[in-house]
N, C-alpha and C positions, 0 to 999 in steps of 0.2 A: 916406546910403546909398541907392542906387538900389530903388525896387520892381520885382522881377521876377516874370514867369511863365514859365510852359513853354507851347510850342504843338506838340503832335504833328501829321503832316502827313502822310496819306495816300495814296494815290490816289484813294479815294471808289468808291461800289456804288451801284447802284437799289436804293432801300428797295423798291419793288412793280414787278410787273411789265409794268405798263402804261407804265413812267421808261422802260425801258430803248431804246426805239427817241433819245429824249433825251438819255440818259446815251449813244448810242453816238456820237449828232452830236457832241457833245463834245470824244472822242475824237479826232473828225475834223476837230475844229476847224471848223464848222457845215458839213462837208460832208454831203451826205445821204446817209446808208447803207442799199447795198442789199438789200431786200428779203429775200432768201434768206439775209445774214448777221444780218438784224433777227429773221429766225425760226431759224435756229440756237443764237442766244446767249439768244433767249427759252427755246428748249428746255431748253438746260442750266441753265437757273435752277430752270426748274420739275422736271429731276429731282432738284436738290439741296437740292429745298424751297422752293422761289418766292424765296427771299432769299438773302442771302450774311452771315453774320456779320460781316463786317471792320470796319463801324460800333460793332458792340456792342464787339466786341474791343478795338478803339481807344479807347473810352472805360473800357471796363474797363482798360487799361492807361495811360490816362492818369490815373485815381483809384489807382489801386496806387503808381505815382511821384510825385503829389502827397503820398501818405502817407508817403514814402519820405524826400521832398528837404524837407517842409515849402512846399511854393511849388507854389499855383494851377496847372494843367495842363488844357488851352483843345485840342480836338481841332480839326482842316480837315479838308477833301480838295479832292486837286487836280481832279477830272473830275464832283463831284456835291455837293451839299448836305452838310455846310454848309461852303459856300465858303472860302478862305483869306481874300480881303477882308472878307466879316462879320465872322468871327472877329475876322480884325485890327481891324477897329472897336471890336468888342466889348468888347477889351483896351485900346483906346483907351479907347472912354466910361468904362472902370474905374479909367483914371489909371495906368498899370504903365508905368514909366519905361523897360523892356527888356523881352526876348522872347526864350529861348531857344529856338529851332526844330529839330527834332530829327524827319529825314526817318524814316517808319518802312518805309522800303526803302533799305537803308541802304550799297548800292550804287549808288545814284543820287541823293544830294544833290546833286553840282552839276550837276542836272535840276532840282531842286525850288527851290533856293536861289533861281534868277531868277524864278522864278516867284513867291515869298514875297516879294520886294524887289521886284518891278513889280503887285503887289497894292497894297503901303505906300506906293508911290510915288503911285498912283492915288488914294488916301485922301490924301496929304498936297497933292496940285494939289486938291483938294474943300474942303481947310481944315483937315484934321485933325490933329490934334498927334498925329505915330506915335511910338509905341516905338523904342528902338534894339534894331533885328535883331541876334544874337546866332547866326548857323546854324554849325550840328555839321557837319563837313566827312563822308563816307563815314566809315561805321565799322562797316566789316565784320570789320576787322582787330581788335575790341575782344578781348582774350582773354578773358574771363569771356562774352562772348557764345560762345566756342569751346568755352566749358566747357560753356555750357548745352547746347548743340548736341550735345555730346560726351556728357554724363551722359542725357540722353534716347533717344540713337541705342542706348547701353549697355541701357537698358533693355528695351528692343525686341528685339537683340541677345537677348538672356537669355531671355525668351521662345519662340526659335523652338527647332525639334526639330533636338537637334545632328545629326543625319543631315544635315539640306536646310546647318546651317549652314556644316558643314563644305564647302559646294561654293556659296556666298551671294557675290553678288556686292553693294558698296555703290555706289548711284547718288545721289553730289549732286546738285541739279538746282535750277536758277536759270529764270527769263522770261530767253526769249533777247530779241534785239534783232533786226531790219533790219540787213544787213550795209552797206548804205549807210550805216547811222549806225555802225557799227563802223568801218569804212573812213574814217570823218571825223574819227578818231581819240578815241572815245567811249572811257574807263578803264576801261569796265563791265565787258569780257570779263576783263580782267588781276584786278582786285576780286573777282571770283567766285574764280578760282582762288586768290586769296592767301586768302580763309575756308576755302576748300573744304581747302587746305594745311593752317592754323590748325586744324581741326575736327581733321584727319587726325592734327597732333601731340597732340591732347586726346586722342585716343583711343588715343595708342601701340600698345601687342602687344594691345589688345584690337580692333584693327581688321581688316578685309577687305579684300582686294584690291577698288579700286575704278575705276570710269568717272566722269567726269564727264559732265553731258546738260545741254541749256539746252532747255527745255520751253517750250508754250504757243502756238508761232508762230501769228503773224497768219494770219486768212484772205486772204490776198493770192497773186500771182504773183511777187513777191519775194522775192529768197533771205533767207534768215533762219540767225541765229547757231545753229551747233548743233555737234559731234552731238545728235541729237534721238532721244526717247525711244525709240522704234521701233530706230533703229541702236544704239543703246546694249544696248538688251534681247538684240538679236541678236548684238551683238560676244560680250557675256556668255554669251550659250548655245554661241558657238563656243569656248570655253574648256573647257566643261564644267562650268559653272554650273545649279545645281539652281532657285537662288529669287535673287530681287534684293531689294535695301531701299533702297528711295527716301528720298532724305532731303533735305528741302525746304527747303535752305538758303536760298535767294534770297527765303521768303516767310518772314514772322515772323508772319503771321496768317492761318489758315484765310478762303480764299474759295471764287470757283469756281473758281479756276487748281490749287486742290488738291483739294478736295470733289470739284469734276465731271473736271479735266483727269488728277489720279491716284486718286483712289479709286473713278474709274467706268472714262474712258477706259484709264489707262495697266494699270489692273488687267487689263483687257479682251485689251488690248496681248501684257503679260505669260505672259497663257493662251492664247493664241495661239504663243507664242515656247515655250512648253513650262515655263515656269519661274510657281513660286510667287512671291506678291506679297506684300511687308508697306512698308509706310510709316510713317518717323517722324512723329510729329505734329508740328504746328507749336508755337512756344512758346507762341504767346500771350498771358496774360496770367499768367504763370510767373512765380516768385519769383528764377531764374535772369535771367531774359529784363529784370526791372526791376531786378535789380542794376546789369545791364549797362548798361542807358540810364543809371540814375543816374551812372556812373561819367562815359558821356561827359557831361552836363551838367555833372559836376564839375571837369573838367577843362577846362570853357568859362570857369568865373566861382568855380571854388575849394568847399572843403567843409570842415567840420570833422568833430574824431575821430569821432561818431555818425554820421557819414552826412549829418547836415543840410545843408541847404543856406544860406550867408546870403543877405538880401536881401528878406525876406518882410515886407510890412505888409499888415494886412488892410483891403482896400477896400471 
């Protein structure tokens, strides 16, 4: 029987913020980035506390589904330490005959997929004996991620003053894209709507009329996928909408695209547009949130009745 791990896969954050002028070259694919966007995106880190959580998160969520499947779970990211190719070494020098990879944006696997397989590739022309890749195709569509989505928004929901609720309008909202890369016929925009759907049927009559928004665009001159938060907020007050509830479907773990882009900016936004703000939080590393994964990795390589996973020898 083969030995297997899990590898969770990122995007990746500057741990300090003196990374980040490096962490943005990255981004850029070693172009150099200017100046004026190197000190904006330093701003928003330092108002949301100099760092971003989504490293802690990510390993906090990759130890919850280790405990979960019984089988090792090995963090990356794609744009910052620690890299997708150490990782993959790492799992190499351990001897783990497979690798389930399990993108945690999970609208953009086959983004990350060639990226995960021209890493291994790179390790096996070096001499490396890789793993067989094992990647989790997009799974937005999981329904217990629908669930979680859905029992979280509920509770939020419950919360607010049935006054504001009754006139609430709910905003999914995803990272948009470059309409160039939408136009190239990228899944992304269709994948959002099909969760944003999924979320909508979890919640039946306990839901709100709702917008979708694709949040976060680049600082560019480029058009970008949207409605974008700003028109969203306003379509919603032209209804007659009191409050919005953002619900951050697109992100499965607090960074700055949710900390600084809605709990500071869109908040900002919102008060402006005349309407109250609440946001659901992100899963995280929720009990919900690791049902869900384990479910897709079980359905990669099989599970028995407890939830375990086979395949595990300790290295």
């Amino acid at each position: 029987m083969p030995t297997t791990a899990i590898l969770l896969v990122a995007h990746g954050t500057p741990e300090r913020l003196e990374d980040i002028p490096a962490f943005l070259d990255n981004i850029r694919r070693g172009r150099p980035t200017p100046p004026q966007i190197v000190q904006e995106v330093h701003r928003r880190y330092e108002a949301i506390g100099g760092r971003s959580p989504l490293l802690d998160t990510t390993r906090a969520q990759a130890e919850a589904l280790s405990r979960r499947t019984a089988l090792p779970c090995f963090v990356a990211m794609r744009m910052w330490h620690p890299y997708i190719e150490d990782v993959l070494h790492e799992i190499s020098e351990r001897g783990f005959d497979r690798v389930v990879v399990l993108t945690m944006a999970p609208h953009s696997a086959h983004v990350y997929e060639p990226v995960v397989r021209e890493a291994a590739a790179r390790l096996a022309r070096q001499g490396a004996t890789v793993p067989d890749l094992l990647c989790a195709p997009c799974w937005g569509d999981e329904p217990t991620l629908h669930r979680a989505w859905a029992e979280t928004t509920l509770h939020v929901i419950s919360g607010i003053d049935p006054h504001d609720l009754a006139r609430a309008v709910l905003v999914p909202s995803a990272h948009s894209l470059p309409m160039r890369v939408v136009q190239a016929g990228d899944p992304y925009p269709q994948l959002v709507h099909e969760t944003a759907e999924g979320v909508l049927a979890a919640l039946g009559q306990s839901g709100l009329p709702h917008i979708l928004a694709f949040q976060s665009q680049g600082m560019t001159a480029d058009p970008w996928l949207g409605p974008d938060l700003p028109t969203v907020f306003e379509r919603a007050r032209s209804t007659g909408a009191r409050s919005v509830v953002v619900l951050p479907i697109g992100f499965l773990s607090d960074h700055v695209e949710t900390l600084y882009d809605l709990d500071i900016e869109a908040r900002a936004m919102a008060a402006d547009a005349g309407l109250a703000f609440h946001r659901v939080p992100c899963l995280n590393a929720s009990d919900r949130l690791i049902e869900a994964m384990q479910r897709v990795v079980q359905k990669l390589i099989g599970g028995n009745e407890n939830g375990r996973t086979p395949g595990y020898r300790q290295t």
